[in-house]
N, C-alpha and C positions, 0 to 999 in steps of 0.2 A: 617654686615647687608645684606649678600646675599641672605640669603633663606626669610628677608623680600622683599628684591628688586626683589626675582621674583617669588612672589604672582599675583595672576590671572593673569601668561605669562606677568611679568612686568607691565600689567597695574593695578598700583595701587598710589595710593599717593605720596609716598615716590620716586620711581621711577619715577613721572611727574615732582619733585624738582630737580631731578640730572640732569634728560636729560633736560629741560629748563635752568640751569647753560650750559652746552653745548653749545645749541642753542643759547642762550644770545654769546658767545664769537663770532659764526658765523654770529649771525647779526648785531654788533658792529665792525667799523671798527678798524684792528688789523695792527700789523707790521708784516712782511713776516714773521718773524722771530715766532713770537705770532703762527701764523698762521699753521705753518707746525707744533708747538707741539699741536696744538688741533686735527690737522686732527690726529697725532699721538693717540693722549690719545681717538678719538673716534672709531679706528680704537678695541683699548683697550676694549672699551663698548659693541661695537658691538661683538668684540670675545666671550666677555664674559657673554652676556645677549642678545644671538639671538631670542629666544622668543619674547622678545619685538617689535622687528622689522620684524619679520615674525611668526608668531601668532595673534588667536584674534583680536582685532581693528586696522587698518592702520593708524590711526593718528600720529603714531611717526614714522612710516617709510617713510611717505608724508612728514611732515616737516622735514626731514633729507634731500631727493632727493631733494627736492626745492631750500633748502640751498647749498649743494655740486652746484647741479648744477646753481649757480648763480655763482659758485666760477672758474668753466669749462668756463664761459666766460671773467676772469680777465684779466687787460690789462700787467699783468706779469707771464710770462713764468712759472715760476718753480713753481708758486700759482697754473697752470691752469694745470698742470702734476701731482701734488701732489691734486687736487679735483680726478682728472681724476682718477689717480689710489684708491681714497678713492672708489668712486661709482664702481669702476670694484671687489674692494672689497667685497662692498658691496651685488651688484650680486653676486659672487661666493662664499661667505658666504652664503646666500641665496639658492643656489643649492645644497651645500655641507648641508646645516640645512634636505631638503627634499628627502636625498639619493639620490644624483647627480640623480635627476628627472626634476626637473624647478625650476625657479626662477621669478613665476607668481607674488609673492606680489611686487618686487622690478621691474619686469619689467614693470607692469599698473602703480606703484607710480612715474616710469620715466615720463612716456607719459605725463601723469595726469600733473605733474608740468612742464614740458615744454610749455604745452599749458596752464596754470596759467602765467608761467614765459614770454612768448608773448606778453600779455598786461601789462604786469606790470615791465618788464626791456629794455630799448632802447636798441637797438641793436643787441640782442639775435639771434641768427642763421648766424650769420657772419661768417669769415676768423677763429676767435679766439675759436667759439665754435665749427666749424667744425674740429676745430686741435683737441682737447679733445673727439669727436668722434673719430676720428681716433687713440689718444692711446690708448682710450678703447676696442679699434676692436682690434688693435696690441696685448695689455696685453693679450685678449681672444687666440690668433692666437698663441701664444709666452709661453701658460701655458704647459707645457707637461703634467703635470697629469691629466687635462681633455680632455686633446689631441684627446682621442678617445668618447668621449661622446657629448652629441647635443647641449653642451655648445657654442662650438664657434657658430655655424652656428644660434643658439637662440639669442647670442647677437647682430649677423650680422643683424639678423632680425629685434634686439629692435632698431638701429643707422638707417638701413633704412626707418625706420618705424618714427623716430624721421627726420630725411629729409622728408619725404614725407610732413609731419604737417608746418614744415620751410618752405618748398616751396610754401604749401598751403598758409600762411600768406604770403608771399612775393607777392601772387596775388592777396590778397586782399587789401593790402599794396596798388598795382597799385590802386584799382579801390574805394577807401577811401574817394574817393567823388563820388561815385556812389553807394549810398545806398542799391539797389533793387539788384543789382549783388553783392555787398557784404556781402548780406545776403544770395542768393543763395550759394555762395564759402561756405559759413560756415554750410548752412545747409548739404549741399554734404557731408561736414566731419564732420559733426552729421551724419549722414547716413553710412557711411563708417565703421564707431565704431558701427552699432547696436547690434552686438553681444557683445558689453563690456559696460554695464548699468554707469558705472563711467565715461566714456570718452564723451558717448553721451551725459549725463548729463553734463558736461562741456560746452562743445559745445555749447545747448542748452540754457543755463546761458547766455553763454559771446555772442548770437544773440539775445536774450531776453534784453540786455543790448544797444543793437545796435537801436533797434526798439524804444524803451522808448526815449532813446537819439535823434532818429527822432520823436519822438512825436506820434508812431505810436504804442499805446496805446492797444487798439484789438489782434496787431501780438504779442505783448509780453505777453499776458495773451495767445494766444494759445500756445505761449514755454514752458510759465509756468505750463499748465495743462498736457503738452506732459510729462515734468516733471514728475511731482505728478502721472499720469497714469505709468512713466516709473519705478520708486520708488513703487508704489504699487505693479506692475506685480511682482521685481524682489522680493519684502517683501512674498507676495504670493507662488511664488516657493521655498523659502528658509522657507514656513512652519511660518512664525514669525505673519501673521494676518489671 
């Protein structure tokens, strides 16, 4: 079934059946054991159907880094080594797809779920996930045959850039009962990302969310229109309205 499974660069029917069997093992909990033959068998998928995950729509390259990286903060060792090197994979799969050039869809799909994964997993930018940064930096550091290309120094970039976002929440973490400065933190890094329409749009979301939540009804309808302006500008340069 290959040359159905990679009709329109994998997105197609048949190919949203396989990778959801996937997904399903990664979002049900598994035994260590379970665990390590999936990261195997996706590692499998991804060799073999890169298209799909760096081609045409991100939607399945997003739910893959979301997943991986929920699995980068396990409270077991060899679970958090084996995500680790799935996603380092995954980047240099990624690089290697666009002739050791970049690795822009896997490196925004990072960002993108880490700041999903902020509100939505306790704990997240600790001791446990900052160890999975750092073998990802290692695997980078440690690759000889990209050794002389702007591989490593690009991933350096994508971990510092993923701390920066951790530390940003860590200070709004302080200030969680202080509304109006917590809104400021967030809009600063809505600001931070204006040059990448997906990030600021996050951002923008999850302060829209904050305002509502205070009752403060007006500031969420301007997130949301900053939104909608932000989505049409980037629709307009890309030709599509």
């Amino acid at each position: 079934l290959k040359n159905q499974l990679l009709a329109d660069h994998g997105h197609n029917p048949l190919m949203k059946k396989v990778f959801d069997v996937y997904l399903c093992f990664l979002q049900k909990n598994q035994s260590e054991t379970a665990l390590k033959n999936v990261f195997i068998a996706l590692r499998a998928l991804i060799f073999k159907f890169p298209s799909t995950f760096y081609e045409g729509r991100a939607d399945m390259c997003s739910a893959l880094c979301y997943e991986i990286l929920k699995y980068c903060n396990s409270k077991l060792s060899s679970i958090r080594t084996e995500a680790s090197q799935l996603l380092y994979f995954l980047m240099r799969n990624n690089f290697d797809y666009t002739g050791k050039k970049s690795f822009v869809r896997t490196h925004l799909q990072v960002i993108i779920s880490v700041s999903q994964l902020i509100a939505d997993v306790v704990g997240i930018g600790g001791t446990r996930f900052q160890q999975s940064l750092s073998i990802i930096n290692n695997c980078a550091n440690s690759d000889r045959i990209i050794k002389h290309t702007t591989f490593p120094s690009d991933v350096k970039d994508l971990t510092k850039r993923i701390r920066t976002v951790l530390m940003a929440t860590a200070q709004m973490k302080e200030h969680e009962n202080d509304p109006e400065m917590l809104v400021d933190l967030q809009y600063s890094l809505a600001k931070s990302y204006a040059s990448t329409p997906e990030l600021r749009k996050t951002w923008l979301d999850s302060m829209a969310r904050i305002h509502v939540k205070n009752g403060d009804l007006s500031e969420a309808a301007m997130c949301y229109v900053h939104v909608a302006a932000l989505v049409a500008e980037y629709l307009t340069r890309k030709g599509m309205i």
